[in-house]
NUTIKOL-952238 format. One line per 5 residues: their letters; for each residue x, y, z of C-alpha. Coordinates in steps of 0.05 Angstrom, whole numbers. Layout:
N
a = X/Y/Z; ...
***
This chain:
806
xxxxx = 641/-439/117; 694/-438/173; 730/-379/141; 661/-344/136; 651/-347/194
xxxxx = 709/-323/221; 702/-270/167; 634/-256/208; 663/-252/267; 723/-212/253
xxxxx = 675/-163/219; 635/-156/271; 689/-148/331; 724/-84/284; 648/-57/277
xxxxx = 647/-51/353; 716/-18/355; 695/42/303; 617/48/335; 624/120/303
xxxxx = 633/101/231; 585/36/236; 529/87/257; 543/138/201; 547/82/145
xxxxx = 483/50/170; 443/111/179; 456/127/105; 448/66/77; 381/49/110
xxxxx = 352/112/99; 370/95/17; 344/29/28; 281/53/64; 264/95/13
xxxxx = 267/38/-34; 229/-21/-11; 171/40/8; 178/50/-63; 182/-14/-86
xxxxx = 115/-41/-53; 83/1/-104; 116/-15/-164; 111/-78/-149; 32/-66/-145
xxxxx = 28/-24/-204; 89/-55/-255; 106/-124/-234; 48/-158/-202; -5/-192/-240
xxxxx = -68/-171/-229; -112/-228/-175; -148/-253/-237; -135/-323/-260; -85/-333/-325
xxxxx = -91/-251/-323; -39/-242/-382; -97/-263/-431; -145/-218/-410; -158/-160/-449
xxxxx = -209/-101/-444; -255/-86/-505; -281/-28/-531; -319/13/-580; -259/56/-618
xxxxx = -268/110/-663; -209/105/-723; -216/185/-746; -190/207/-677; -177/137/-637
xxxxx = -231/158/-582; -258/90/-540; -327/83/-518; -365/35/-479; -404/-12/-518
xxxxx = -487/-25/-512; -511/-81/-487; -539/-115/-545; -475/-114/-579; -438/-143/-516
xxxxx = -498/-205/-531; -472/-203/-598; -397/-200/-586; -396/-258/-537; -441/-306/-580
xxxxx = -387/-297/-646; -324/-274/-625; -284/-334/-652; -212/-309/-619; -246/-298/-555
xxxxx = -266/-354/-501; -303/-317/-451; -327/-243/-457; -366/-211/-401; -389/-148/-387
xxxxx = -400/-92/-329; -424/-20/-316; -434/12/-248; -502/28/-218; -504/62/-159
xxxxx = -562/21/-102; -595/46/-42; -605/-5/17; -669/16/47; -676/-22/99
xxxxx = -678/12/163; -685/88/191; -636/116/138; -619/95/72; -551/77/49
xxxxx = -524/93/-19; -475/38/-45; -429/34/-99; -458/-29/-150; -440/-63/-203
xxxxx = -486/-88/-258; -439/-154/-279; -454/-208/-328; -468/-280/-297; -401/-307/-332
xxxxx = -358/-252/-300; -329/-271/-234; -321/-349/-275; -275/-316/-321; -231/-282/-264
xxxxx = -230/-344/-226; -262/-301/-170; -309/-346/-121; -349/-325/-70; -332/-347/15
xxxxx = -393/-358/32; -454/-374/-13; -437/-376/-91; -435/-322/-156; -490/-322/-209
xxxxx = -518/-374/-247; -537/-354/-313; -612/-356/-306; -609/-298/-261; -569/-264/-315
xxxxx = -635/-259/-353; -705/-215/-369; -746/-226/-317; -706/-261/-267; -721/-248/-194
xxxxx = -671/-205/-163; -608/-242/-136; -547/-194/-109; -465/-220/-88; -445/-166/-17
xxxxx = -376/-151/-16; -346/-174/50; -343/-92/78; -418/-86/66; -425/-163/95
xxxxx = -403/-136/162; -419/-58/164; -488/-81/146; -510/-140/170; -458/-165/221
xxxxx = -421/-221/183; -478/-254/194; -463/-319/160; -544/-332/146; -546/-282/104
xxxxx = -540/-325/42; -617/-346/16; -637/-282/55; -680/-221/29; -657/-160/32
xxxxx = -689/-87/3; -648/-54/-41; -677/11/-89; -742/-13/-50; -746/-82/-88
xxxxx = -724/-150/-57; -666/-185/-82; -645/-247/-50; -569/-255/-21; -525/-313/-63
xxxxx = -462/-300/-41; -413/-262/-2; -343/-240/-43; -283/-248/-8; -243/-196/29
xxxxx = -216/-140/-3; -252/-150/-65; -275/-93/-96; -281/-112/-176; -270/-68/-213
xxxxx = -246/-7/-169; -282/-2/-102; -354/-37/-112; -393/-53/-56; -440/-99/-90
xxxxx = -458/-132/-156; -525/-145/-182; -542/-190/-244; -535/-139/-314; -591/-182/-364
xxxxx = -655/-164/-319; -642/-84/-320; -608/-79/-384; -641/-128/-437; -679/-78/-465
xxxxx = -626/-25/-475; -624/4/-551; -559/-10/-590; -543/69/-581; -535/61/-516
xxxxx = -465/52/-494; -466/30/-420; -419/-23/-407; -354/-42/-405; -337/-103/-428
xxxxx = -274/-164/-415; -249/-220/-465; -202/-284/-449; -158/-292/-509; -163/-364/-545
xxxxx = -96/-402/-530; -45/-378/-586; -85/-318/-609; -56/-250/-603; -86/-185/-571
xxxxx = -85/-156/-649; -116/-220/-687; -174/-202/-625; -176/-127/-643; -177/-147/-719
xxxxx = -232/-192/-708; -274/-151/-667; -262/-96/-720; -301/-138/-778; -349/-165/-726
xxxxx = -373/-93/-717; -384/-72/-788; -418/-138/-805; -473/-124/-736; -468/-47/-773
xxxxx = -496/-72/-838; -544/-137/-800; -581/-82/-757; -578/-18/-809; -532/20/-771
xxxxx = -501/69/-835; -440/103/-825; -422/95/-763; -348/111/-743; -340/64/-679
xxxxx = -302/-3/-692; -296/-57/-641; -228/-57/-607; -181/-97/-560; -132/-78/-511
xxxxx = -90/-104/-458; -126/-98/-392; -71/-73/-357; -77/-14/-403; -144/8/-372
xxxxx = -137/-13/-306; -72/12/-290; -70/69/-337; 5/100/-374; 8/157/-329
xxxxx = 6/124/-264; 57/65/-289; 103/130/-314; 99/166/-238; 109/96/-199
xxxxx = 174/81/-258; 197/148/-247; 194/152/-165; 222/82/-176; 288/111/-213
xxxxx = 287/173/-159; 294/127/-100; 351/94/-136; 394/146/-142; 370/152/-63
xxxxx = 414/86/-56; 466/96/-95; 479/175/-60; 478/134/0; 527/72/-21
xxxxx = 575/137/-50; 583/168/22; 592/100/53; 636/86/2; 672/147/23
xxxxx = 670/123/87; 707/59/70; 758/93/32; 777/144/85; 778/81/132
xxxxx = 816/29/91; 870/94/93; 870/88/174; 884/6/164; 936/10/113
xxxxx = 978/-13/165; 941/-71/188; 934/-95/119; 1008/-93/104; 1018/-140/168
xxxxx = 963/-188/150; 998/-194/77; 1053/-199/112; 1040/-252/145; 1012/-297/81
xxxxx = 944/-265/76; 923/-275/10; 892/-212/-31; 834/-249/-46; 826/-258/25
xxxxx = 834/-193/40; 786/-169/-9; 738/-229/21; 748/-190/94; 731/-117/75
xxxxx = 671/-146/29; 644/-186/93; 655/-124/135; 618/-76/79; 565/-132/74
xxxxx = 551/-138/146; 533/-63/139; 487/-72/87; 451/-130/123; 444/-86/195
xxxxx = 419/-26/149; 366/-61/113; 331/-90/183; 335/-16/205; 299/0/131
xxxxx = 241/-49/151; 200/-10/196; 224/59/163; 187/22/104; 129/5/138
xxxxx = 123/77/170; 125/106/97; 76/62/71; 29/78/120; 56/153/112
xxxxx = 30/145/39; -35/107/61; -55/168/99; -48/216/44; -94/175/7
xxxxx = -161/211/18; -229/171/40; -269/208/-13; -214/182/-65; -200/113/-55
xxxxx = -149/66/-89; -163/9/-130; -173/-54/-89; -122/-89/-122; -68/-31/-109
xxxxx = -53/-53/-44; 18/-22/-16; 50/-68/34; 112/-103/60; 95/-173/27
xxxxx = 137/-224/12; 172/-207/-48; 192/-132/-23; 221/-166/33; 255/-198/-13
xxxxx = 272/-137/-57; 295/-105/14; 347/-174/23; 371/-168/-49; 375/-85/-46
xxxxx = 417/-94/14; 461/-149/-3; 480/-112/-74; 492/-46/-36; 541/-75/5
xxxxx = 572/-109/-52; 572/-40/-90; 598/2/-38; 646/-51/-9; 682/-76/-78
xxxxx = 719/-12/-94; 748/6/-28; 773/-66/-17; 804/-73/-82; 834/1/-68
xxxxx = 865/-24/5; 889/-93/-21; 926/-57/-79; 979/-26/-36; 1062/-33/-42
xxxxx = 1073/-73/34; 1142/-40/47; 1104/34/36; 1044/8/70; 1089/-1/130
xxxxx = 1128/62/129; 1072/101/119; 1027/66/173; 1081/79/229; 1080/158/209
xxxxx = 1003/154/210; 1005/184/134; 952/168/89; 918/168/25; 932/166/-50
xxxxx = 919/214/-116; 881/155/-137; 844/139/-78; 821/223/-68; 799/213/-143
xxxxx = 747/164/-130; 732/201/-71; 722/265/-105; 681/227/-164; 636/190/-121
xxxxx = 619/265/-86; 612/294/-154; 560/241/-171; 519/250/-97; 510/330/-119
xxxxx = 485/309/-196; 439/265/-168; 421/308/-117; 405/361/-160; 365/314/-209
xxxxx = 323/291/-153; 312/367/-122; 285/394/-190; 242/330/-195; 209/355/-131
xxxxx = 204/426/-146; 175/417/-215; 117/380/-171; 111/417/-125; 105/474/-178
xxxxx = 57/442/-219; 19/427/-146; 20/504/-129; 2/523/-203; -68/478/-195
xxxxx = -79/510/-130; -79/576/-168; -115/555/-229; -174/605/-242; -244/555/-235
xxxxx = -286/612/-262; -323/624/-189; -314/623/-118; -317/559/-84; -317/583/-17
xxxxx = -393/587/-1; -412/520/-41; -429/465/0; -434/397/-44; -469/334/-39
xxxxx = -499/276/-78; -572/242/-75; -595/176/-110; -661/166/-129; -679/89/-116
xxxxx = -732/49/-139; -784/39/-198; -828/96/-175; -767/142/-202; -762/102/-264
xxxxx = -795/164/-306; -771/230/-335; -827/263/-300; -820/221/-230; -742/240/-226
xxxxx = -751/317/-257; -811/317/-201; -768/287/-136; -714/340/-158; -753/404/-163
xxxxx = -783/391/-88; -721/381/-67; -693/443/-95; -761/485/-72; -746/456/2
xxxxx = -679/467/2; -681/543/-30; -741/565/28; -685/540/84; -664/609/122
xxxxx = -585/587/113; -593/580/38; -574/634/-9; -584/587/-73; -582/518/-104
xxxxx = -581/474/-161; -586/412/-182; -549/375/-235; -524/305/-257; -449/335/-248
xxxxx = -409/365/-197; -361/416/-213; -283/377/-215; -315/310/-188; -347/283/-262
xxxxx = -420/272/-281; -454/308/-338; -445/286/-416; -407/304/-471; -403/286/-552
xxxxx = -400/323/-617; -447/387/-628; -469/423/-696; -492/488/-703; -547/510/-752
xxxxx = -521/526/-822; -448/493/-817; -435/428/-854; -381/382/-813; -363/311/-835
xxxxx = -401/262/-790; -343/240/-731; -308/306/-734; -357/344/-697; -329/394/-645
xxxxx = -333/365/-585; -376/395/-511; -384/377/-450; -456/385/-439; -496/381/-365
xxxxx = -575/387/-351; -587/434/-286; -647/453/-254; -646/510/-200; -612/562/-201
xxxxx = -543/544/-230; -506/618/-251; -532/641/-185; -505/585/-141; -434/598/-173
xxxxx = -439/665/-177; -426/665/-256; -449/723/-296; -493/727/-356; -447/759/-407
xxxxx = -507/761/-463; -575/744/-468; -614/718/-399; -616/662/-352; -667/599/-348
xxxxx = -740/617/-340; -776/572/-295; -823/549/-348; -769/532/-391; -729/487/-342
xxxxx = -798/452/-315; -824/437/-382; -761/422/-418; -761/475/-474; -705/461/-527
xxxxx = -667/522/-500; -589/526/-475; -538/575/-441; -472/561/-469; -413/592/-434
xxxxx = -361/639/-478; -317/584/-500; -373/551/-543; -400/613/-558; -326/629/-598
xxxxx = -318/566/-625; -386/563/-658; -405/626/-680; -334/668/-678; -340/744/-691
xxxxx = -415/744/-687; -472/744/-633; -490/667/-604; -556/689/-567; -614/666/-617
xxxxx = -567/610/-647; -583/547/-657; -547/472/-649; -561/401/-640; -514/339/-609
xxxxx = -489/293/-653; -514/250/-621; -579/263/-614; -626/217/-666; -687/260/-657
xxxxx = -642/314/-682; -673/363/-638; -645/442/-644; -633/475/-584; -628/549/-580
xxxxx = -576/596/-552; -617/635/-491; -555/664/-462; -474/664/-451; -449/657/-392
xxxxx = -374/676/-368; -328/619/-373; -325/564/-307; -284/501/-293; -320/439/-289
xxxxx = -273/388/-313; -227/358/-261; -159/413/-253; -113/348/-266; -126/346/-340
xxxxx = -76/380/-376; -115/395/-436; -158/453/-452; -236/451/-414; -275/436/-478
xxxxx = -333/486/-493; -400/475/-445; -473/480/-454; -527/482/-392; -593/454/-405
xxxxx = -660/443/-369; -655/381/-325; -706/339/-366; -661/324/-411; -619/290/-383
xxxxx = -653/259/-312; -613/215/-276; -617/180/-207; -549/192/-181; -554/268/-175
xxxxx = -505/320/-150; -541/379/-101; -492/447/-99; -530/496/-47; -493/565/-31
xxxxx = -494/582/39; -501/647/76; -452/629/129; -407/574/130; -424/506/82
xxxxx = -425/458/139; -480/500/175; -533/479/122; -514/407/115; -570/385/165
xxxxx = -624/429/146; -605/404/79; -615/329/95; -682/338/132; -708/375/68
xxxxx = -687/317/14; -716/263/83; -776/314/69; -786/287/-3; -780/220/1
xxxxx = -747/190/74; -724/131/18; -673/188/-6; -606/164/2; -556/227/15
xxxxx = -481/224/13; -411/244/-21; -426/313/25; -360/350/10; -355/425/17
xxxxx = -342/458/-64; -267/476/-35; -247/401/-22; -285/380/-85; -235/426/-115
xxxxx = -170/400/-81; -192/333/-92; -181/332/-171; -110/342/-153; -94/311/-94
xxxxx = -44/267/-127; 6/315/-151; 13/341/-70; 18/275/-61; 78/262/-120
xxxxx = 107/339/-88; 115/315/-24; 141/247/-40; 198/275/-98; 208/329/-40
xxxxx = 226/271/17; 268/230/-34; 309/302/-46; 317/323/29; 355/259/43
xxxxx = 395/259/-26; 406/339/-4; 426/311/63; 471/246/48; 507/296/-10
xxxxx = 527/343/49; 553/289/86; 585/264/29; 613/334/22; 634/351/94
xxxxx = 668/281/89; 711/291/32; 728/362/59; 748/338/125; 792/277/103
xxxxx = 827/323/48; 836/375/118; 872/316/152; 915/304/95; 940/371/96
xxxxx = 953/380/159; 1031/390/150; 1014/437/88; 966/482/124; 1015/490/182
xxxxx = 1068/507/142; 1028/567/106; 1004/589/171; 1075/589/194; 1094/633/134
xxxxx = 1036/687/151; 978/653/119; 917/693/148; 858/655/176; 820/676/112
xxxxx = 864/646/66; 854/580/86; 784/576/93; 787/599/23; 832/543/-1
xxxxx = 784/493/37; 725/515/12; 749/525/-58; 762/453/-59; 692/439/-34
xxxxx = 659/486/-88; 698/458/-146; 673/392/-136; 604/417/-119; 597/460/-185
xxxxx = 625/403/-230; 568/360/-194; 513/424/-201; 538/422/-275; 529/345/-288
xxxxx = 459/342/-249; 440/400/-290; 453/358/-356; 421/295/-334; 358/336/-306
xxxxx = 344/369/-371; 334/296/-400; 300/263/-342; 250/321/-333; 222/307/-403
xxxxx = 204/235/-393; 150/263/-338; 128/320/-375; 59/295/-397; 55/297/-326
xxxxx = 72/366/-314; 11/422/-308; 27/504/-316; 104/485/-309; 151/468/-366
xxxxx = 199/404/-359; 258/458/-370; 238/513/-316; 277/564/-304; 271/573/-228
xxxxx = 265/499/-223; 330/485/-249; 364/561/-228; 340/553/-155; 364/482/-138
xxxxx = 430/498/-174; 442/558/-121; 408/524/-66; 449/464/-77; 506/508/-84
xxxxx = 506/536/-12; 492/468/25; 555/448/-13; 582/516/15; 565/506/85
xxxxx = 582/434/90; 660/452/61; 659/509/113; 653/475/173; 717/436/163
xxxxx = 750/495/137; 743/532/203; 769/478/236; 835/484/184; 848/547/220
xxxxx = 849/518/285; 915/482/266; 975/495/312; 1035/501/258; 1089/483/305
xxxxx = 1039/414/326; 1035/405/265; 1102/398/231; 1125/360/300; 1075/307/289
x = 1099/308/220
***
């Protein structure tokens, strides 16, 4: 410990001597382990950390699954009754589906986002409530009076952390439901729920068709995820054959819950920005590296005499590590609050209308700190170990001549030097066509054709509440006064009203069949299918390319009619005329035909993030598919925003009970369903500009040391008539030569990395062209100018100063 310490100190006193070189190496290596620990307190979130559920390694999520074409499904209610009372490798299984609620209490009503949950749920997370308790299972039951759990956000927006509220009445969708308990902070199960409300009273007397809700399973002790999936698979075919249920494709299915709630593509991003800010560090511990090379040169002298005088070369190792260490250490408290201001950075680019999970929370906890301790301690071991061992390795007679002349530097020690710079431009490179492969596939979404202008749209969403909309003809009724309010407002060129949203989800979508064509039951080709009322084609300006439009009669009185858009029309009846066509859903047991009215021009209204082709799309009246939660798109004479008011004093018009929200103009709505890969753009792009930047100090550093080596040489060619030219050539050609070899590895190593994100990639290969082309040249001529600069300072050499000091 004595030594250590003496280590410390001795470490410390030469740090103050060379204030230059301490503030390079620590400005480099905290901005690498910044970058880091930002990084980190995600995949920590997203990888590493269980999720806040107790003994959350045997939960697993359980699903409907088709075999043919391994599609999952939410499962009905009565099954979920069924599951839970004879799953044998199961020893809990609850259940959940989200239900949006209105609190109307008060002058305006406030749209929430529920939860319908089983009783035994929040038992099997080991989730209590802080104030009050969860549900009993008597509440979980038909007829039970209505009981509701507030999530602590609503507790105190709403009612002022009022800590009577528990055993209080409250009106939610106009019916009383008394307060049990409030959750605790934060908690938002299973994404962002501001509420939960007992699942038996509403759904009891679903029909075993219906597939509404999601369900959870804890494993037995001992028994696998697959014994579970097995199990559930016989359990379904034996309910199949007990209820009369003939030939139906779904199976039951298990799957780790992980797998749903933190899906592949987001682990793959967070893994692969994980491995980008590593090669962050490591460009950073090669220039500091560098750094303690060219210095170690400059002490070569000092060395000899500590040897000299008994010094050990373990203890001389010991010194240099302490002194690298001690770097580290100072460069990872500067990282802290770098790290924090990047997290928050990230935070903000997080949109409100877009929220995280709850349980994705990115902060500075306790184990990144300790990540941050460990990162730094290893970097300093990793950029310390090779220069020590390099300056303890030298002959002491030589090290002594050559100190007194002031000489320096070995072929061996300029070939580490020149490898550690070739490695800063590979990964350099690496990380720059990351980025612009992002930001490519971010600027390709941006362009993406939607099929109509979003400009004029303004977008919002309005929840009917209450039994009195419990109806077909209550709902389609509330929705066409809405619509003839809205459409007489002097602002409004159009509207329409649907149960989807163009790029922000809603509407339905299953197997469809047209007339005349045989297709084995499962394999049905698949639509996305939406019930509108309004004036839909004329809202988004979308033209008829055959047939007609909706007749009023036929959207109020729910005539079996449909306008499909050109991509169903092709796949169902290719060659030939669709107009007077008929088909029917799959799904559909009253095996209703609907017939073809018109085709309309092809839109986009699946989210732009999905990288698979929009499946075809049929539009039909609203009554057949009414549903409370409904999206209102109004085109507006002027700008969107103008209407918005007007807009919410017409729906207050129909029923002041009306809860309005989500009001987003059609433009945003659009940017929204790709916010993340700006998001993954800007991030690759950060992690690039400071590999770009630490390779052209790693560069310029190599450059200039090699210029001070050859300080005799160049004085002697300039005495002989070198012109000014020819040794910035000489320079620089050094420079470029290790730059190129570098361009030329990166180039190798990014043509393998890119494919591992590729299923991430939209409208841009993995192996672009200007991707990889562009960074190589712009690489190239940051490598350029950084050998430059030290190469017109070679030309400043005084020949005759030169060989004197020689």
């Amino acid at each position: 410990m004595e030594r250590f310490l003496q280590d410390l100190r001795y470490a410390f006193r030469t740090l103050r001597k060379s204030p230059g070189f301490a503030l390079i190496a620590i400005v480099c290596l905290s901005l690498g382990i910044a970058t880091n620990t930002t990084l980190f307190s995600a995949f920590n979130t997203i990888v590493l950390r269980p999720f806040p559920f107790s003994e959350s390694e045997r939960l697993v999520s359980l699903w409907d699954r088709n075999p043919g074409n391994n599609d999952h499904s939410s499962v009905s209610y009565l099954n979920y009754v069924d599951w839970r009372d004879q799953s044998t490798s199961l020893s809990a299984v609850s259940a959940f589906t989200g239900r949006s609620v209105a609190i109307t209490e008060g002058a305006e009503p406030v749209r929430l986002r529920g939860q319908l949950v089983s009783a035994n749920l929040f038992p099997m997370l080991g989730v209590r409530a802080q104030i009050g308790r969860v549900f009993r299972a008597e509440e979980d039951s038909a007829g039970a009076a209505g009981a509701v759990l507030l999530s602590d956000a609503v507790w105190k927006q709403n009612f002022a952390a009022d800590s009577s509220i528990v055993g209080r009445t409250i009106s939610l969708d106009n019916l009383r439901y008394t307060v049990v308990g409030v959750m605790p902070p934060r908690f938002a199960f299973p994404r962002t729920s501001e509420l939960w409300l007992p699942m038996g009273p509403l759904l009891h007397s679903d029909k075993r068709e219906s597939r509404s809700v999601q369900m959870i399973g804890r494993l037995k002790p001992g028994v696998s995820i697959s014994q579970a999936d097995h199990e559930l698979a016989e359990l379904t075919k034996r309910l199949d054959r007990q209820y009369g249920v003939a030939g139906s494709p779904w199976v039951g299915s298990a799957r780790a819950l992980r797998q749903d709630f933190l899906p592949n593509d987001i682990k793959l991003i967070t893994t692969t920005m994980m491995g980008a800010v590593m090669f962050v560090l490591l460009i950073a511990c090669a220039n500091v590296a560098n750094l303690m090379l060219t210095r170690a040169s400059g002490r070569q002298r000092e060395i000899a005499i500590r040897t000299a005088i008994g010094a050990g070369r373990g203890r001389i190792v010991r010194q240099l590590l302490t002194e690298a260490v001690t770097i580290a250490l100072i460069a990872g408290l500067v990282a802290i609050p770098l790290s924090w201001e990047g997290i928050r950075m990230v935070r903000l680019a997080i949109p409100a209308e877009d929220p995280m999970p709850y349980y994705m929370e990115f902060s500075l906890d306790g184990a990144t700190l300790v990540y941050t301790a460990l990162v730094s301690l290893l970097a300093g071991a990793l950029f310390g170990l090779a220069p020590a061992l390099q300056a303890s390795r030298g002959r002491l007679h030589e090290a002594l001549k050559d100190g007194a002349r002031g000489a320096g530097g070995s072929v061996g020690k300029n070939r580490v030097r020149n490898s550690l710079v070739i490695g800063e431009v590979a990964l350099s490179l690496m990380l720059l066509v990351g980025a612009s492969l992002f930001v490519r596939t971010f600027a390709a979404l941006q362009s993406t054709r939607v099929g109509f202008d979003t400009t004029p749209i303004m977008t919002m969403r309005l929840f009917l509440p209450g039994t009195r909309y419990d109806s077909t003809v209550a709902k389609a009724h509330a929705v066409e006064d809405v619509l003839r309010r809205v459409e007489a407002l002097p602002g409004v060129q159009s509207a329409t009203i649907s149960n989807l949203i163009p790029f922000n989800g809603g509407g339905s979508g299953g197997g469809a069949i047209a007339e005349g064509q045989v297709v084995e039951k499962g394999k049905e080709t698949f639509i996305n299918w939406t019930a509108i009322a309004g004036d839909w084609t004329g809202t988004f300006g979308v033209s008829i390319v055959t047939g007609r439009t909706f007749a009023a009669n036929e959207l109020r009185d729910s005539v079996p009619v449909a306008v499909i858009d050109r991509s169903m029309a092709t796949a169902f009846w290719p060659g030939g005329a669709a107009v007077g066509h008929r088909f029917r859903l799959a799904g559909d047991t009253t095996r209703t035909w609907i017939t073809v009215i018109g085709v309309a021009s092809d839109m986009r209204i699946s989210s732009l993030d999905d990288n698979s082709k929009p499946p075809p799309t049929a539009f039909l009246p609203y009554r057949f598919l009414p549903v409370r939660n409904n999206g209102l798109m109004v085109r507006a004479r002027g700008a969107p925003g103008s209407v918005v008011a007007a807009v919410r004093d017409a729906i207050r018009g129909t029923d002041p009970a009306i809860p309005v929200f989500s009001v987003v103009p059609m433009e945003k709505v659009r940017q929204l369903s790709f916010w993340q890969y700006g998001l993954f753009g800007a991030m690759f792009g950060a992690f690039g500009a400071i590999a770009l930047f630490l390779a052209a100090i790693g560069v310029y550093g190599v450059i200039s040391y090699r210029v001070s080596q050859r300080t005799r040489e160049i004085g002697v060619r300039v005495a002989l008539g070198a012109q000014r030219s020819d040794v910035i050539g000489i320079v620089v050609r050094q420079g470029m030569t290790l730059a190129a070899i570098g361009i030329a590895a990166g180039l190798l190593g990014a043509f393998g990395v890119t494919r591992v994100v590729s299923s991430l990639l939209i409208g841009v290969s993995p192996t672009d062209p200007v991707s990889f082309a562009g960074v190589a040249v712009f690489l190239g001529v940051v490598a350029f100018l950084a050998s430059l600069v030290p190469a017109r300072r070679a030309t400043h050499v005084d020949p005759i100063v030169a060989l004197r000091n020689d």
